[in-house]
Structures are given as C-alpha cells and as structure tokens.
C-alpha positions in Angstrom: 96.6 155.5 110.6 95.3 152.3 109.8 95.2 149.4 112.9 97.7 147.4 111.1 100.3 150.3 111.8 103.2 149.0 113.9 104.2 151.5 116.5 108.3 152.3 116.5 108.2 151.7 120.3 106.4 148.1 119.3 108.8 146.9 116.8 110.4 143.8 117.4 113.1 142.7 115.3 112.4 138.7 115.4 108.9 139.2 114.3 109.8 141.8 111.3 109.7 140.1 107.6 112.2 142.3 106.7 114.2 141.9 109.9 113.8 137.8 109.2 114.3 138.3 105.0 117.3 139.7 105.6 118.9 137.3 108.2 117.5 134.4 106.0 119.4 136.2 103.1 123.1 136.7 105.4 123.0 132.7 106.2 121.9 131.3 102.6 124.9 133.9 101.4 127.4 132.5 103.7 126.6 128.7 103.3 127.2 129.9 99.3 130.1 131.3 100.2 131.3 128.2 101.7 130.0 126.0 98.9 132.4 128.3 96.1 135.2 128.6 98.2 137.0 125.2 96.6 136.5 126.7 93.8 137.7 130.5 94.2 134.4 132.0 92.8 131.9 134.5 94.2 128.3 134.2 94.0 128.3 137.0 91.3 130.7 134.7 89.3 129.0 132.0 89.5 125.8 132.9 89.0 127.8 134.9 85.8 129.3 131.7 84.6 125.5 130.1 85.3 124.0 132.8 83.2 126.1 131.5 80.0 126.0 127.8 80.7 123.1 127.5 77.9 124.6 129.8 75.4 125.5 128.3 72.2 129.3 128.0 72.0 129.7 129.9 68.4 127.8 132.9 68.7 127.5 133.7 72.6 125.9 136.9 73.9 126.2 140.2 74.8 127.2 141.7 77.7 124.2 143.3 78.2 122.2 140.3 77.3 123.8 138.7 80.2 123.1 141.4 82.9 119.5 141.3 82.3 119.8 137.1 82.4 121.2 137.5 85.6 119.4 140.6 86.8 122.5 142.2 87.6 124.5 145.7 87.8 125.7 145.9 84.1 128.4 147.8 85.4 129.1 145.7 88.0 128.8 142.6 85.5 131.0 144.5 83.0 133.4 144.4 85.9 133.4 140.8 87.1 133.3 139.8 83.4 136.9 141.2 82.7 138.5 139.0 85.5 136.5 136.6 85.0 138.0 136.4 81.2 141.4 137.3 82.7 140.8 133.4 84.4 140.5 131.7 81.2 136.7 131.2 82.6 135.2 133.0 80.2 136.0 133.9 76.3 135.5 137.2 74.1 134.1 136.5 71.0 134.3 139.8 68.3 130.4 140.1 66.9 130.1 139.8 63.1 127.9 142.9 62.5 129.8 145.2 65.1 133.5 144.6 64.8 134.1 146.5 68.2 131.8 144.9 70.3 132.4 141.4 71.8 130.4 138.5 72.5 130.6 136.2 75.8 130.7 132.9 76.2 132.4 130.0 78.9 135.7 128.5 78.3 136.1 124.8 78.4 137.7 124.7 81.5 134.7 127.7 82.7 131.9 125.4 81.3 134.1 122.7 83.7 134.2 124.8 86.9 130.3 125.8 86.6 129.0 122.4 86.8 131.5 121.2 89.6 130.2 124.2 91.1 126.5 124.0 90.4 126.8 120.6 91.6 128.3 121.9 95.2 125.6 125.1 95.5 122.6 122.3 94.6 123.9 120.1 97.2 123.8 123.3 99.6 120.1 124.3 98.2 118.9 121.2 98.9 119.8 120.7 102.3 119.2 124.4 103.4 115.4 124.3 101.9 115.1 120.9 103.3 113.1 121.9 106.1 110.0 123.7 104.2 109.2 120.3 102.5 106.1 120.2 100.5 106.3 123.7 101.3 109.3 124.8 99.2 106.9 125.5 96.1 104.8 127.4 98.0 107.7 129.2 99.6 109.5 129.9 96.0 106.0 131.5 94.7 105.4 133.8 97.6 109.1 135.2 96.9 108.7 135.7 93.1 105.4 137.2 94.0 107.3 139.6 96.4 109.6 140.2 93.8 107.0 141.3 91.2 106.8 138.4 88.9 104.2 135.9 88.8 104.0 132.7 90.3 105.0 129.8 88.3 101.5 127.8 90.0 98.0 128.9 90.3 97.7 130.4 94.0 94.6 128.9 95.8 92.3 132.1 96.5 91.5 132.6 100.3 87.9 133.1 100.9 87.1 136.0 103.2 83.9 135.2 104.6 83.9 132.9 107.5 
C-alpha cells in the first residue's frame, strides 16, 4: 500500500473531499430549492427549461438532443418533459421528416418563467460563490477537471523540484 493510503480507523469525515463534495452539494441544492420555490420548478425543470432557452422557436429539438444538453437521465428527462408540457411550459412540435416523433421547444409563458427564474438562481450563485473571489475560476476548472472535461483556462504547471 502506498503512504498516501488512509487507514479506515483514520478517516475523518470533515477532512474527506468526498465527505466535504457532498455536503457542498446538499447546501447549493437546498439554497436552489429555495430560489425555485416562487416559482414551483425543480432544479431538473429548470435546468430543462434552461437547456431550451437558445433553441430556435420553429424547429426545436429532440428529446434526446436535450438529455445530452443537460447531461441528464433520458428517461428521467422523457419524464419531467411530459409534465412539464402538461404546464403549458414547454410545447411539442411534430418533426417534418419523422411524423411520429416530436420536437421540444419553451412556451411563451415557459421562455417567461426561465428567465424570472434564471434571474432568482444567478442571484443565489452569486452570493453563495461569493466567498472564493478571484478564486471562483480556479474553483470552476478544478471541478470540470474532476468531471473529465477540460478546463476552460490554461492551468499553471507546478514545478516539483524545490
């Protein structure tokens, strides 16, 4: 075992990334919650009704186009899609080449509740990043990089010799 092996007897919650990742996760999803509440969406709604904000209002996009926009569950979108329709949020468009498949697109009055609600979730982004500063780049990078995706700015190399 290498030295950098944590011990199960040595493991301590408050100092585990994981631990730390995951109660960072539980407070940013309940100050979101708060933020969509006026508005009676969930975060997987809103970030739906986000995912179509920029689609053009004639043709729209698929389902599945919107899953992997979103990076979600296409079942689960598939799902929170058809209440979201049954809201008047979103409409169903029939494609042109494929007469039984639909298109997706935001209502007016879904086009209307995603930016009074992007405006509210901002507003709660802001303030509870506000603390990492000059940091928040930095920050934002070292999660996409966690994620697998590349940083969006070059990442100063560390040297190794002292």
């Amino acid at each position: 075992m290498s030295d950098d092996h944590v011990d199960a007897d040595d493991w301590e919650p408050a100092e585990s990334p994981g631990f730390l990742l995951w109660n960072l996760e539980n407070h940013w999803q309940r100050e979101q919650r708060r933020a969509l509440a006026p508005f009676e969406l969930t975060t997987v709604q809103f970030l739906l009704l986000s995912g179509l904000r920029d689609v053009g209002a004639e043709s729209g996009i698929s389902q599945i186009e919107l899953a992997r926009r979103c990076r979600t569950d296409p079942m689960m979108t598939s799902q929170v899609v058809r209440l979201l329709a049954k809201e008047g949020l979103i409409e169903r468009i029939r494609q042109v080449r494929d007469k039984r498949a639909f298109n997706l697109r935001l209502s007016e009055e879904g086009r209307a509740v995603q930016r009074l609600a992007a405006s509210a979730v901002g507003a709660v982004e802001t303030q509870f990043f506000a603390a990492l500063g000059a940091d928040l780049p930095a920050f934002s990078d070292a999660l996409r990089f966690l994620a697998g995706e590349r940083p969006r700015r070059r990442v100063q190399a560390v040297s190794r010799s002292t």
